[in-house]
Gaussian input, Z-matrix of N, CA and C with variables (Angstrom, degrees):
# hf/3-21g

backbone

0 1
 N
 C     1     B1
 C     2     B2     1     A1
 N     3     B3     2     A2     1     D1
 C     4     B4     3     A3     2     D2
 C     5     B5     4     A4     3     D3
 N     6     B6     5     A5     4     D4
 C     7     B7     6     A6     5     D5
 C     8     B8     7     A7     6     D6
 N     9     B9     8     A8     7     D7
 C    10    B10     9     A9     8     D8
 C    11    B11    10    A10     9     D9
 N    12    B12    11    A11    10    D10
 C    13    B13    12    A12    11    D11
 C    14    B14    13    A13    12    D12
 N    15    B15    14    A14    13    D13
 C    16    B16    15    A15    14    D14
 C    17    B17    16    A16    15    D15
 N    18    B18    17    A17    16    D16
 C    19    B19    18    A18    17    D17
 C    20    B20    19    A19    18    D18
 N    21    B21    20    A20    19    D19
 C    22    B22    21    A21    20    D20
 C    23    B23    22    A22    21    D21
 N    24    B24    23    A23    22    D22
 C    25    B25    24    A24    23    D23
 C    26    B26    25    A25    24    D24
 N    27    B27    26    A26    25    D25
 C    28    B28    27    A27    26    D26
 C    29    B29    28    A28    27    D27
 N    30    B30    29    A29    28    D28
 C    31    B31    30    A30    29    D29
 C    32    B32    31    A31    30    D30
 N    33    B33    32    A32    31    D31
 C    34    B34    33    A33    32    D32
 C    35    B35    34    A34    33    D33
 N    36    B36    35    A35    34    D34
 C    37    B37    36    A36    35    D35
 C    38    B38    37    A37    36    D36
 N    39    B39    38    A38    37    D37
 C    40    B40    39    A39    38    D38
 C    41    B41    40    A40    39    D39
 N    42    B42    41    A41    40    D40
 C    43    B43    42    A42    41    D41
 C    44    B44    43    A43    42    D42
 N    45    B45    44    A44    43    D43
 C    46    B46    45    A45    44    D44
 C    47    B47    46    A46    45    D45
 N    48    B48    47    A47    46    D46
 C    49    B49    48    A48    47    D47
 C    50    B50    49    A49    48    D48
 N    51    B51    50    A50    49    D49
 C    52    B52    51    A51    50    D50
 C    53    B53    52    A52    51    D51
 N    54    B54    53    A53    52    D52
 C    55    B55    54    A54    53    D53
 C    56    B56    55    A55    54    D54
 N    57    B57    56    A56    55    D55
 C    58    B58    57    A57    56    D56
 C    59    B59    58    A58    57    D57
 N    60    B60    59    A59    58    D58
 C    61    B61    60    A60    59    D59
 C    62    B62    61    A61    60    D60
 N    63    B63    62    A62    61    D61
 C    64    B64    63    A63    62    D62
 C    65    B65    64    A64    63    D63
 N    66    B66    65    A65    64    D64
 C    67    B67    66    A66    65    D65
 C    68    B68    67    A67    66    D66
 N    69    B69    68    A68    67    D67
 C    70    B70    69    A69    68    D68
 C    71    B71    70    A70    69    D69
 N    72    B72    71    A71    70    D70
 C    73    B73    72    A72    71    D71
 C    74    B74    73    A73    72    D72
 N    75    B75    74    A74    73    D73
 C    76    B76    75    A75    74    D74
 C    77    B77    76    A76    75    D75
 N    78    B78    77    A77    76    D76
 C    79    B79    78    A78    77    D77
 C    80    B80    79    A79    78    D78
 N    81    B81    80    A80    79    D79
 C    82    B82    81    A81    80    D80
 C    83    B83    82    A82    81    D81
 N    84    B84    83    A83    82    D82
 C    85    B85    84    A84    83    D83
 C    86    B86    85    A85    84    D84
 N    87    B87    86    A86    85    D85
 C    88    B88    87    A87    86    D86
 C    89    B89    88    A88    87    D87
 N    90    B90    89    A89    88    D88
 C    91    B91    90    A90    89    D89
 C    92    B92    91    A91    90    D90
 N    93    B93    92    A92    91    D91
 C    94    B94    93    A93    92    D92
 C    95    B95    94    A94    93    D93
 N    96    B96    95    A95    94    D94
 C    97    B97    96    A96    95    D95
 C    98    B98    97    A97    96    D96
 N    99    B99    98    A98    97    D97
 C   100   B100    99    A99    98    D98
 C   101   B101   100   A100    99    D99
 N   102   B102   101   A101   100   D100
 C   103   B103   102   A102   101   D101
 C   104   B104   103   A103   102   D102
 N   105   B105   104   A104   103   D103
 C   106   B106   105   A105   104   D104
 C   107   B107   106   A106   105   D105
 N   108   B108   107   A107   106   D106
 C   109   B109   108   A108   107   D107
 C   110   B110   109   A109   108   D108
 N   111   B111   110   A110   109   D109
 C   112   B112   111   A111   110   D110
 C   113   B113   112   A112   111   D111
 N   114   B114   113   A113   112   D112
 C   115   B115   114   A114   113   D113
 C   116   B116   115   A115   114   D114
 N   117   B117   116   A116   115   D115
 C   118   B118   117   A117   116   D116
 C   119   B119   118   A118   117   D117
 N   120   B120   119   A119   118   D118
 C   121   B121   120   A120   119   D119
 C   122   B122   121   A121   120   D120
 N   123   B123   122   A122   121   D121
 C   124   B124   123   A123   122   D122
 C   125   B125   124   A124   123   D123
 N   126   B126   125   A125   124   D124
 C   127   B127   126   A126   125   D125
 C   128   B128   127   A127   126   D126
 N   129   B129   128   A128   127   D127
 C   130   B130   129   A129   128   D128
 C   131   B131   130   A130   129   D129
 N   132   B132   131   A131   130   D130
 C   133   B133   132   A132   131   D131
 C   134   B134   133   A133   132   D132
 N   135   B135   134   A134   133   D133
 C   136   B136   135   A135   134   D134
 C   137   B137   136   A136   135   D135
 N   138   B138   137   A137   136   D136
 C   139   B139   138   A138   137   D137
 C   140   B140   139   A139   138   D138
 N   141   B141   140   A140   139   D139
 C   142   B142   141   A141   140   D140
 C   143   B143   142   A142   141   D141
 N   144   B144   143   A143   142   D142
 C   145   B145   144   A144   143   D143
 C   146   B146   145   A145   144   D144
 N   147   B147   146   A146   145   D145
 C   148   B148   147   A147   146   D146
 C   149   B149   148   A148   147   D147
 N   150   B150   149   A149   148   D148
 C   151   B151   150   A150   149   D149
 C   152   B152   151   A151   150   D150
 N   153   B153   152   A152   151   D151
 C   154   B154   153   A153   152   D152
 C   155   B155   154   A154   153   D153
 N   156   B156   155   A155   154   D154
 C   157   B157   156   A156   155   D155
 C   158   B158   157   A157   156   D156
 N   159   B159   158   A158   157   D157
 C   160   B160   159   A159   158   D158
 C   161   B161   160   A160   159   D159
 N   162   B162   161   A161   160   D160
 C   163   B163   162   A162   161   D161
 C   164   B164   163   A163   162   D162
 N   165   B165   164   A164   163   D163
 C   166   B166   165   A165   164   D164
 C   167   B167   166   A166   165   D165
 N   168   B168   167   A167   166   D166
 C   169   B169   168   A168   167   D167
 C   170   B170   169   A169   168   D168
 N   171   B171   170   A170   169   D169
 C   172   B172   171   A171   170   D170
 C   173   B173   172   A172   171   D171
 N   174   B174   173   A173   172   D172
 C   175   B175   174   A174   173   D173
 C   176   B176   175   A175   174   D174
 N   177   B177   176   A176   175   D175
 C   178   B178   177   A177   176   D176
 C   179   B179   178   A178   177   D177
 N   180   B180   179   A179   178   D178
 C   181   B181   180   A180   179   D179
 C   182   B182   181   A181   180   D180
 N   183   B183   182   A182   181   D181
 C   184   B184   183   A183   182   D182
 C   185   B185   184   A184   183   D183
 N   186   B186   185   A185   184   D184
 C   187   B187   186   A186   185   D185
 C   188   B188   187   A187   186   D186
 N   189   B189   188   A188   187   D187
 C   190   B190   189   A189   188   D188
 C   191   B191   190   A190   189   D189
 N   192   B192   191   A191   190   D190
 C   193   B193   192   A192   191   D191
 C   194   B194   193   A193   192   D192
 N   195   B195   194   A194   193   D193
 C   196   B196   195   A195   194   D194
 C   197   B197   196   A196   195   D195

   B1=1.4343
   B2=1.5339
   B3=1.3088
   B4=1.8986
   B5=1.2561
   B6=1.4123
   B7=1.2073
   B8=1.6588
   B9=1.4820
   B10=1.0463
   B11=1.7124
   B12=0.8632
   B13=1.8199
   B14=1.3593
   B15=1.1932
   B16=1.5030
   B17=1.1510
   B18=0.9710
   B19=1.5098
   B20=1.8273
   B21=1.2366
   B22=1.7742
   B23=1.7297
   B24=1.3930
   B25=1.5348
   B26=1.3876
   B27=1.5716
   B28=1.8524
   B29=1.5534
   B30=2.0889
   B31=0.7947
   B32=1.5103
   B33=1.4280
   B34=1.0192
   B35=1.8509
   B36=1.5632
   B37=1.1953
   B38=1.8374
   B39=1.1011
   B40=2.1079
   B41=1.3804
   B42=1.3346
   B43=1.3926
   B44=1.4881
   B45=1.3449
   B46=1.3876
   B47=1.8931
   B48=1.2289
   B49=1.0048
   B50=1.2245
   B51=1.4619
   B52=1.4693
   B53=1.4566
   B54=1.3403
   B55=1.7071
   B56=1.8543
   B57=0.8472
   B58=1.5439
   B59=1.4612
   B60=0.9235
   B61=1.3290
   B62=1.5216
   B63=1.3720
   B64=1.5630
   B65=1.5214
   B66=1.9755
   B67=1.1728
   B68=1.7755
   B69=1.3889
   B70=1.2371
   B71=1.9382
   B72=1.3654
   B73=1.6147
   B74=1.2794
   B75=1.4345
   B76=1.5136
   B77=1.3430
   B78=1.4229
   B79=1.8667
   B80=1.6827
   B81=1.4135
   B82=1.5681
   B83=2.0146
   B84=0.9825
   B85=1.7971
   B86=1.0996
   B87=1.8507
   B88=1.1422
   B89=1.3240
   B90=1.8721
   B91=1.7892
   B92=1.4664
   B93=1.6989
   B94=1.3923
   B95=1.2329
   B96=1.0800
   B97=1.3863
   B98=2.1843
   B99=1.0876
   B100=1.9208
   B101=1.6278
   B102=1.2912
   B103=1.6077
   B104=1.7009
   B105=1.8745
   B106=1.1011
   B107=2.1183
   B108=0.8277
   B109=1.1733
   B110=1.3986
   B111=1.1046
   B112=1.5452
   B113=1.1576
   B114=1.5984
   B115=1.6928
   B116=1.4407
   B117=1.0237
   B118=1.7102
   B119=1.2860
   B120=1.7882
   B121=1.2009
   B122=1.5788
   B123=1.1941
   B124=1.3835
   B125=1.4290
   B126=0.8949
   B127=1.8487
   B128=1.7480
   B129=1.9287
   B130=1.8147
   B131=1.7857
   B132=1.5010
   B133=1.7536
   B134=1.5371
   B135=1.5088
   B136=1.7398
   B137=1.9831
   B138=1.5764
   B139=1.4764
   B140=1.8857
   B141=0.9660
   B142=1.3021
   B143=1.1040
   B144=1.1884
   B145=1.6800
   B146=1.5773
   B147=1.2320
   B148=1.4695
   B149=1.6441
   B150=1.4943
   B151=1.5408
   B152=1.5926
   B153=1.7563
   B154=1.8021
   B155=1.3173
   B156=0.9308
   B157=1.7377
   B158=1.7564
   B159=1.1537
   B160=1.2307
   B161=1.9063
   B162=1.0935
   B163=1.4027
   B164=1.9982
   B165=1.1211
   B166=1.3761
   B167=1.6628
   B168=1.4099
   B169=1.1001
   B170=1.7792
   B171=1.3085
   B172=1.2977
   B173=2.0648
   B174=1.2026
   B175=1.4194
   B176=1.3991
   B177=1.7277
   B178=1.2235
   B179=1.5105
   B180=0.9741
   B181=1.9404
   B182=1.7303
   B183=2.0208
   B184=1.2846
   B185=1.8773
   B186=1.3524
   B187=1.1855
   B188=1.1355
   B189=1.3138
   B190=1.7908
   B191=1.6556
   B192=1.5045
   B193=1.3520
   B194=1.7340
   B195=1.3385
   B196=1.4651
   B197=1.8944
   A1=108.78
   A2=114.67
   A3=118.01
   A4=99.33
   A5=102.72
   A6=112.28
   A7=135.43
   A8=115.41
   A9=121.91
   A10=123.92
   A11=107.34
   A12=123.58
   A13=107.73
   A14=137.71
   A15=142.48
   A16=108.54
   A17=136.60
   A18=159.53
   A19=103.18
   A20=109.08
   A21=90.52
   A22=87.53
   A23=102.88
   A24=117.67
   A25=122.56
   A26=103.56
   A27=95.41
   A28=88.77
   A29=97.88
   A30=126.08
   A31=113.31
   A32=126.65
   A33=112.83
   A34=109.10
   A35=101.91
   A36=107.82
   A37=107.45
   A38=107.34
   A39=108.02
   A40=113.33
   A41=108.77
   A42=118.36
   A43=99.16
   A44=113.77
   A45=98.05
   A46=106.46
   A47=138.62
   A48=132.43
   A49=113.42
   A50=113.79
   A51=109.59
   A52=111.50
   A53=133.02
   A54=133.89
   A55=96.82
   A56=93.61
   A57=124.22
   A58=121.92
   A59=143.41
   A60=126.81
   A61=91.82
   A62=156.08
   A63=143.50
   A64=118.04
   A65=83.99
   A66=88.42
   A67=124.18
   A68=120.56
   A69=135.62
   A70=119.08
   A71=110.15
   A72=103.16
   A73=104.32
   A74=125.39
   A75=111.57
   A76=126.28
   A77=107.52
   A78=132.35
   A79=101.78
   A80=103.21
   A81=107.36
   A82=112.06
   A83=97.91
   A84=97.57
   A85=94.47
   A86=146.25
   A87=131.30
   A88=110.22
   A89=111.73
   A90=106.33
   A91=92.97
   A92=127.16
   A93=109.04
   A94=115.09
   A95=103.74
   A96=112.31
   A97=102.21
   A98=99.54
   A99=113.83
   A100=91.28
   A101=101.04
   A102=123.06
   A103=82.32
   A104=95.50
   A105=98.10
   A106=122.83
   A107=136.49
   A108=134.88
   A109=134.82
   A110=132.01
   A111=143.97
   A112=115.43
   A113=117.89
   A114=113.65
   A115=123.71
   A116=101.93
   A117=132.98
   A118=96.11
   A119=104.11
   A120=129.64
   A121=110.82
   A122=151.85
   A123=152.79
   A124=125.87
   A125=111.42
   A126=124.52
   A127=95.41
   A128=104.99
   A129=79.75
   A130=110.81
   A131=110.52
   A132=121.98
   A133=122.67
   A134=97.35
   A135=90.64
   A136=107.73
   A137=113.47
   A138=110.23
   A139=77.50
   A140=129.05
   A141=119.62
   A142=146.69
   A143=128.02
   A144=147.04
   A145=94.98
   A146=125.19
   A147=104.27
   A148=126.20
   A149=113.57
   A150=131.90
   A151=121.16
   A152=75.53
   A153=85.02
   A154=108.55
   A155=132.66
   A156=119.74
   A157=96.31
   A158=127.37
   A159=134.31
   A160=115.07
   A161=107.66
   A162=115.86
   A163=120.53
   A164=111.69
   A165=129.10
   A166=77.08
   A167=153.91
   A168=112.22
   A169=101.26
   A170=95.67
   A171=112.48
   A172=124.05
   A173=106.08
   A174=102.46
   A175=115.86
   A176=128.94
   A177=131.49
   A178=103.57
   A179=102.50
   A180=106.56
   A181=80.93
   A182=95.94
   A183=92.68
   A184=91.64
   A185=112.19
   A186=122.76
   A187=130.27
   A188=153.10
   A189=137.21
   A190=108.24
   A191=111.50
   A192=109.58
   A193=93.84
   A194=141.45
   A195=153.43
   A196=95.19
   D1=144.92
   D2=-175.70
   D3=-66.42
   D4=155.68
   D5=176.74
   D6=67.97
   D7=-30.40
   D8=161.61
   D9=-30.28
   D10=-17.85
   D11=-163.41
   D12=-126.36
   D13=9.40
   D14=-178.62
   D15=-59.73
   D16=-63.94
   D17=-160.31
   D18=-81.88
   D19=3.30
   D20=-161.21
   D21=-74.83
   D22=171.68
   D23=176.57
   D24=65.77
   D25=-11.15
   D26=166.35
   D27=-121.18
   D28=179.06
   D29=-159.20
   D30=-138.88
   D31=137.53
   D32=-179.58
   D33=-141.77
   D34=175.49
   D35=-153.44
   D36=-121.05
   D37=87.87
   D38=-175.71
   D39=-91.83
   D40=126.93
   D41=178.38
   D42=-93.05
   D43=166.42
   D44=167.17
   D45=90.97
   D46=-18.65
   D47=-124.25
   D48=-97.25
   D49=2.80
   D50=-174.46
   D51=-97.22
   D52=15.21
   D53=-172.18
   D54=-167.17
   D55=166.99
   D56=177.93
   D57=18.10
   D58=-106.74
   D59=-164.39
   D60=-94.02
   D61=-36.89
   D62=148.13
   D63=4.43
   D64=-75.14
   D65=-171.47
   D66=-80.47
   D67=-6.18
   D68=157.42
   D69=-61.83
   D70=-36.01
   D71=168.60
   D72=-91.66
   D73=-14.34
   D74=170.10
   D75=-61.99
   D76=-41.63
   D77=171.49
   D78=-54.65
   D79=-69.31
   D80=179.86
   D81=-46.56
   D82=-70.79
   D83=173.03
   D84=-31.99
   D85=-82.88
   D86=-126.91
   D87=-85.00
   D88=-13.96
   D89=-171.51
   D90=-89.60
   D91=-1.59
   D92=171.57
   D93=-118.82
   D94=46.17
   D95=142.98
   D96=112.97
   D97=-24.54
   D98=-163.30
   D99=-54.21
   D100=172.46
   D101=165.86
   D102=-118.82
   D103=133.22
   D104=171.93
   D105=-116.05
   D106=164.37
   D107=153.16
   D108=-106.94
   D109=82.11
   D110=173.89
   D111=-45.17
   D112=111.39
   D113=161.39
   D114=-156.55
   D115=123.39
   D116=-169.50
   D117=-156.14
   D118=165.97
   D119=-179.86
   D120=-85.17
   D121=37.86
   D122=152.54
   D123=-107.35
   D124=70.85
   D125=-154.93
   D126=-50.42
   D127=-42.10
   D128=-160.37
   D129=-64.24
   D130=-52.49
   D131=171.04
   D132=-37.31
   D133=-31.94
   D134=174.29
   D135=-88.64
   D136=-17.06
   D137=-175.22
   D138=-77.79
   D139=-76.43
   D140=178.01
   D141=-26.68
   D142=-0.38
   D143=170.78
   D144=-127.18
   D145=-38.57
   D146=171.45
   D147=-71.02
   D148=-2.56
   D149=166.83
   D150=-69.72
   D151=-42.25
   D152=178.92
   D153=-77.95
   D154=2.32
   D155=-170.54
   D156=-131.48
   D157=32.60
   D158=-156.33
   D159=-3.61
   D160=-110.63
   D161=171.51
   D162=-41.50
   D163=-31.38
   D164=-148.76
   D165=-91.20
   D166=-6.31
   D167=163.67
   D168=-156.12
   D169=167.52
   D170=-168.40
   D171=-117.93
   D172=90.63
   D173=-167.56
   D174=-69.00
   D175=154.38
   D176=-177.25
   D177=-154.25
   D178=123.56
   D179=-171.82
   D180=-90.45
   D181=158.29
   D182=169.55
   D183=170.60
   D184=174.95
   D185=148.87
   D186=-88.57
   D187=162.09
   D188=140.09
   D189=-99.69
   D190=9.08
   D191=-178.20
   D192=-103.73
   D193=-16.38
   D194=-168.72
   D195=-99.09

């Protein structure tokens, strides 16, 4: 399918990533192909979306206000 593969070989970085539109470009990046990085403050939802996408992403609890 097109496009599926756009994204392979880069990587990107979502704040925000554990709810709503975060976690919606995080999903999108990783089914096209990106390595992603997850970070928000909800450690279990971001280890949990980084399960589902096995390899393709990388969770990091955190603030951006700290």
């Amino acid at each position: 399918m097109p496009g599926l593969t756009e994204y392979r070989g880069t990587a990107g970085i979502v704040t925000g990533a554990s709810s709503g539109i975060g976690a919606a470009c995080a999903a999108k990046l990783a089914e096209r192909g990106a390595r992603v990085v997850l970070f928000a403050r909800s450690e279990e939802t971001l280890r949990d979306m980084a399960a589902r996408h096995e390899d393709r992403m990388l969770a990091i609890v955190g603030d951006v206000a700290d």
